[in-house]
C-alpha positions in Angstrom: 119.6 91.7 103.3 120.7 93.3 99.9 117.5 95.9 100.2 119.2 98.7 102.0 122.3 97.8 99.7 120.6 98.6 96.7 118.5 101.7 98.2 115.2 100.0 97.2 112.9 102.6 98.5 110.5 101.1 96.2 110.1 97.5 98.0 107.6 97.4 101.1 108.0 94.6 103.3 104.3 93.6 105.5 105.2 91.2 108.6 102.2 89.8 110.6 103.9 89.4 113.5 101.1 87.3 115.7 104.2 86.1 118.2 103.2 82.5 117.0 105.3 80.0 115.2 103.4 76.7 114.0 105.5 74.5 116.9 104.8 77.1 119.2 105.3 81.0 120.7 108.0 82.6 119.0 110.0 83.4 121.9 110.3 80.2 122.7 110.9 79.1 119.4 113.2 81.7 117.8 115.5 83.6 119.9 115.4 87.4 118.9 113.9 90.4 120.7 112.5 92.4 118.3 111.6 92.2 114.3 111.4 95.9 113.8 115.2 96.0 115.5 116.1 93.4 113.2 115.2 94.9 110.0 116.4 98.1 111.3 119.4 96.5 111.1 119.5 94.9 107.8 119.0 98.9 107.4 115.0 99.3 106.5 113.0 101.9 107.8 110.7 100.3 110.0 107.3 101.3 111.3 105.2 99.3 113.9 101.7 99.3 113.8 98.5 97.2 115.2 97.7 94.8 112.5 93.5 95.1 113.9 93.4 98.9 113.3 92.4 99.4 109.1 92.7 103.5 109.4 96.0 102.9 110.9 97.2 100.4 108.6 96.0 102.9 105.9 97.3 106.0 106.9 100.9 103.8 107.0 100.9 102.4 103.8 99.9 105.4 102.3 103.1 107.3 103.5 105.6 104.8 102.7 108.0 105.2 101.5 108.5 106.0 104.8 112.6 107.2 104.2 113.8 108.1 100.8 116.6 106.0 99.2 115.5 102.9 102.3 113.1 99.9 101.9 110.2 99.8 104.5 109.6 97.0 107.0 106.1 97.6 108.5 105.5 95.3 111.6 101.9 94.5 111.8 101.4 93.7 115.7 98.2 91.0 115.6 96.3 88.6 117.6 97.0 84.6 116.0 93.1 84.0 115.1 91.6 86.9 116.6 88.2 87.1 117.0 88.0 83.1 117.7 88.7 82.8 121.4 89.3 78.9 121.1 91.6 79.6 118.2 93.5 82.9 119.5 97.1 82.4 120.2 97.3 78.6 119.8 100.1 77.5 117.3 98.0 74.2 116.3 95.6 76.2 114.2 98.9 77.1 112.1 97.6 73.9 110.3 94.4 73.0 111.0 92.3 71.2 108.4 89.2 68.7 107.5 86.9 71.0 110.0 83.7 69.1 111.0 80.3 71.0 110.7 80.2 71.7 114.5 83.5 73.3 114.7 82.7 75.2 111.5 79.3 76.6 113.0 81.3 77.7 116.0 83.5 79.4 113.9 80.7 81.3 112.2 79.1 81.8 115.2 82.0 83.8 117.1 82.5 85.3 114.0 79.1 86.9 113.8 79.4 88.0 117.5 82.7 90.0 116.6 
């Protein structure tokens, strides 16, 4: 909150914002609109981006600062688990642990097919 204060240009701040909270989606969980609003208003220069896309990620950080004399809040827009369908968007593999073998081939296995 002291960022903007302090004109820290210099400080970067990278959310993954996969809309998931461990006990659950976020709207449900937290109630707020929009992250990129809400550093805007904690007075960061905020840029959205999707979190997937490396060139665009790239090209983003390599611009920031993106305002002189104002910290930067990028909002990376992702998919929770992406890339493992019986994983993507579900909050109880916030804290999954002890995988067996046959959940760990699976995992390889969609994982190769990406």
């Amino acid at each position: 909150m002291c960022a903007s204060k302090h004109r820290l240009s210099n400080l970067t701040v990278i959310v993954d914002d996969n809309k998931v909270q461990c006990s659950g989606p976020t709207h449900q969980v937290s109630n707020f609109s929009s992250l990129a609003n809400m550093f805007r208003g904690f007075g960061f220069s905020t840029e959205e981006v999707d979190g997937h896309n490396v060139n665009a990620m790239k090209q983003l950080f390599e611009r920031a600062p993106v305002s002189a004399g104002q910290p930067t809040a990028i909002i990376c827009h992702t998919v929770m688990s992406k890339g493992l369908p019986f994983a993507e968007n579900n909050a109880e593999w916030h804290w999954k642990s002890n995988l067996d073998q046959e959940m760990l081939r699976t995992m390889y296995a969609a994982l190769e097919a990406t």
